[in-house]
N, C-alpha and C positions, 0 to 999 in steps of 0.2 A: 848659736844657731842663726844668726844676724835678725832674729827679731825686735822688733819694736819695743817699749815698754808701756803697754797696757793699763796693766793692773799693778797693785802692791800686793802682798801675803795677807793685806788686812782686807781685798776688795775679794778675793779668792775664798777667807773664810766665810765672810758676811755673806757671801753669794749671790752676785748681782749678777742676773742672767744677760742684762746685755754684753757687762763688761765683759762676762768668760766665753758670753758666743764669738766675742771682737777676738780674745785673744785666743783661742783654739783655730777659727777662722783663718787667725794670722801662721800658727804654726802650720796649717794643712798648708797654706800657702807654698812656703816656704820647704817643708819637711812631709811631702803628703805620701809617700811611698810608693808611690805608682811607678810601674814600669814604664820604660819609655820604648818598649818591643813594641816596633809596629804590625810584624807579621799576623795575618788574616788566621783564624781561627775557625774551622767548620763547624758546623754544627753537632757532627758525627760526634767530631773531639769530647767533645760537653757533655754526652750523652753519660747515664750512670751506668753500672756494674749490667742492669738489665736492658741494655740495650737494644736484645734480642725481642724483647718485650714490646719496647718502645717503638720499631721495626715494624712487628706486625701490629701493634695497634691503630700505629700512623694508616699501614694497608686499608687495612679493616674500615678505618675511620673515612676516607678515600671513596672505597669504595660503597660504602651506603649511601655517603652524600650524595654520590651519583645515579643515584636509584631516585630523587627526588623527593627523598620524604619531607611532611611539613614542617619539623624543624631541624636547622641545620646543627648537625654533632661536634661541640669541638674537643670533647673527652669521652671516650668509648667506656668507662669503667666509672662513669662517674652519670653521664647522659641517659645511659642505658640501664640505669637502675628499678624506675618505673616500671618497666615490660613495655610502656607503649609504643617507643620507635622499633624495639624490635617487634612488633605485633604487625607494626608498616610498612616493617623493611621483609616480614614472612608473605603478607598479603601483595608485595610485588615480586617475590620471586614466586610464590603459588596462588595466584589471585583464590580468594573465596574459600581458601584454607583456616582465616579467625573468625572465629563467633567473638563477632562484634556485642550484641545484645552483652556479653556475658563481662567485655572489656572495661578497663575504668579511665575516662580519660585527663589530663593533667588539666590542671592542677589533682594532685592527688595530697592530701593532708593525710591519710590513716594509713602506719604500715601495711594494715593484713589487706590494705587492697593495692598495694606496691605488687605484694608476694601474689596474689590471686592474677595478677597479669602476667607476671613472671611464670605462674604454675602452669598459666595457658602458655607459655613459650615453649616449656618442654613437654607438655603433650604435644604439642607441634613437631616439635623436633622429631617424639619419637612414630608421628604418623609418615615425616618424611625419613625412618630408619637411618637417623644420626644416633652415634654411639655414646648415650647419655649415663654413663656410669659414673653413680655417688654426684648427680648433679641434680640440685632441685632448685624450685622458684626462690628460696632466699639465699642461697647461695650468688644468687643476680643480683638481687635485694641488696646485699653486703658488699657488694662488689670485689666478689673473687676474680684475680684478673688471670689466672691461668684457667679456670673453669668457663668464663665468658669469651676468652679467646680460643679455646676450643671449640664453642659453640658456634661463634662468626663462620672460623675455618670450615666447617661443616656446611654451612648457611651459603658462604661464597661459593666451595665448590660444587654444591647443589645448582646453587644460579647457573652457576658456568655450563655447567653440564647441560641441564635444561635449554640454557641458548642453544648448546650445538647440536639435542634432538630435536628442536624443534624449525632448526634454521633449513636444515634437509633431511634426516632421514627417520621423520614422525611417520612416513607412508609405510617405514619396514617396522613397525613397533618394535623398534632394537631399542635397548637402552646404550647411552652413551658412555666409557669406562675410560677408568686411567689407563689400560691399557691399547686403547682406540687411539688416544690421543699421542703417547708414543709412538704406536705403530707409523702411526701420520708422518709425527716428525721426523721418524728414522726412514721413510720412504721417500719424503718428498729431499734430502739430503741426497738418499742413494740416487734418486732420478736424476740429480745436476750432476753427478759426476765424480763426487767427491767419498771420500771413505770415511769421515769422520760418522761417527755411533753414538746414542745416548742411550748408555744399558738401563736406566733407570733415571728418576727424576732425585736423585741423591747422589747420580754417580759425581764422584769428585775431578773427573778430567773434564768437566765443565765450567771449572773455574775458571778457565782459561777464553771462556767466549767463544771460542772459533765454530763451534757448533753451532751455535745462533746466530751466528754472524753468518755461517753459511746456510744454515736452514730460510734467514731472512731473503738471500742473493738467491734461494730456490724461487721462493714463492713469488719476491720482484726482482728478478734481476739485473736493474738499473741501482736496487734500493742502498747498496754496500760498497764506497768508495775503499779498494782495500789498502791503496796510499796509506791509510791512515789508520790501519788495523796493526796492529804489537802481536810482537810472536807470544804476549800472556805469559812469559815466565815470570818477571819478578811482580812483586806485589802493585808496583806502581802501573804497569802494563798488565795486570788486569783487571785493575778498575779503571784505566784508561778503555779499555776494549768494552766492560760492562754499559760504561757511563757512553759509550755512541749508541751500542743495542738499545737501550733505553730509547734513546733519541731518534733513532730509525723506525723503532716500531710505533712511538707516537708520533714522526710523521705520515706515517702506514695509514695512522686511523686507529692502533691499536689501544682497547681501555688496558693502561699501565699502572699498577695502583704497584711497584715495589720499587727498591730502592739499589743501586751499584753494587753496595755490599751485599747486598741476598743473592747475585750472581755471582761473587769471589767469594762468599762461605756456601754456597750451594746448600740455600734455605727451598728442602724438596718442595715446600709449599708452596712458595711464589715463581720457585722454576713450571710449577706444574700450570699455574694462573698466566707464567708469560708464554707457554706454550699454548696452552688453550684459547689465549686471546691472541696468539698469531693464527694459530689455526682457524678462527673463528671471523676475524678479518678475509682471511685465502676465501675460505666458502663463501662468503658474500661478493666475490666480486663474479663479473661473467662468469658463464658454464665455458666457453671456448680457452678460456685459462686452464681450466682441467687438463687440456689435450695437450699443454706442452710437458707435462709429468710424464705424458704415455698411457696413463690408467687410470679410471675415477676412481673422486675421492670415494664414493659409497662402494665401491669395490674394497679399495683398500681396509675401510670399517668394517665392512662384512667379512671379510677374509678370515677365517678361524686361527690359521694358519701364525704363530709366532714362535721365534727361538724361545729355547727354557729359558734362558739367564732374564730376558724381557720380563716373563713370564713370572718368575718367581718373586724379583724384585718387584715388581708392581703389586704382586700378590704381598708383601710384607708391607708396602706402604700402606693399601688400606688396611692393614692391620693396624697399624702406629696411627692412622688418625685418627 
């Protein structure tokens, strides 16, 4: 192996840590097995078998940060075991929704007041009619991460929702729906001119981008250099295509809490969070923007009026969540 001669058989038995750190030292040297690939390595790649997981927790995790609560999250399954950050992250999507008085706050040494925080999560939950089935406060406690990521998903598109009744149309006490927010996007597409469709927030000809790419060019239409938009067929052109929408929309202003790949597996969730936060961005800008669609948007909301196929997918999504 061309190394040195260190030690003898007799310095190896005797065990003399310097001499075997010297001469193992000297083998890695020489014989360390490392590859000599330079090729860059994503993230994504690393990622384990539950990737999907990892995906939306990242979301998840994103997204409360940004709500500003006192301490900052760096593991949703792990942070959130307390009940206290979720008690802070309920209290700024429904101000005045926690009894505080009944709260315990961290440092918390005793399980059963882990679980009595968490017990007050899903009575929360189920005041704001989140579909809490076979979920209780130590279920939190333990850090179930498929039952805790269902409750997020409920929690976030609650917030969302809530932003966009109360951004305009709290004066029609309409409540706002996944079907509202389709409608949107499928209108404010047909207004530019184009015929692309989004039958649902799962349909899978959305892998391909061009939808959001042109729902985006509706709402700005300076905002989509298409030079640089892929017809989306193979796999590399559409997360090329994903990976600008991302970029477009948080130059928008848009809150983007998902990732490339939730757009080429057409994860309904986050499709549904990147339509709502583009929708949500449009309504905050001038009323005189309205007018290049031809139709407001509080019309368009109000309109009872939707094909079945919209209708029934939407209808099966909130079922599934």
């Amino acid at each position: 192996m061309g190394c040195k001669r260190y030690l003898t058989a007799k310095d190896i038995v005797e065990g003399s840590p310097n001499l075997n750190l010297a001469f193992v030292a000297h083998i890695f040297q020489h014989r360390n097995g490392l590859s000599t690939q330079t090729k860059q390595i994503s993230f994504l790649e690393t990622l384990p078998d539950d990737a999907q997981i990892s995906r939306e927790e990242r979301a998840f995790r994103f997204w409360m940060n940004s709500l500003g609560n006192s301490t900052y999250i760096d593991n949703v399954f792990e942070d959130l075991r307390n009940g206290w950050l979720l008690l802070e992250t309920l209290d700024k999507v429904s101000p005045g929704i926690v009894n505080w008085k009944v709260a315990n706050k961290p440092p918390i040494k005793l399980p059963f007041r882990k679980v009595e925080n968490c017990n007050q999560v899903v009575k929360i939950g189920k005041q704001l009619k989140f579909s809490l089935v076979n979920i209780a406060g130590n279920d939190i406690v333990q850090g179930n991460k498929k039952l805790i990521l269902a409750y997020l998903w409920q929690l976030m598109r609650c917030n969302i929702l809530q932003l966009l009744k109360n951004l305009r149309f709290h004066s029609h006490g309409k409540e706002i729906t996944d079907v509202d927010i389709l409608r949107w996007a499928n209108t404010q597409v047909s207004n530019s001119g184009t015929q692309s469709r989004m039958n649902s927030f799962k349909d899978k000809s959305l892998s391909d981008g061009i939808f959001f790419l042109e729902l985006l060019s509706a709402v700005q239409p300076r905002a989509v250099n298409w030079s640089l938009v892929t017809k989306g067929v193979a796999d590399d052109e559409k997360k090329m295509n994903a990976t600008y929408i991302i970029s477009i929309a948080r130059k928008l202003g848009c809150s983007i809490f998902l990732l490339p790949e939730d757009l080429t597996e057409v994860n309904q969730k986050m499709i549904l969070t990147l339509t709502a936060s583009i929708m949500y961005w449009y309504l905050k800008q001038p009323v005189d923007q309205d007018k290049q669609s031809g139709t407001s948007d509080s019309e368009t909301i109000s309109n009872s009026t939707l094909d079945d196929s919209a209708s029934e997918s939407s209808i099966e999504e909130n079922g599934n969540l």
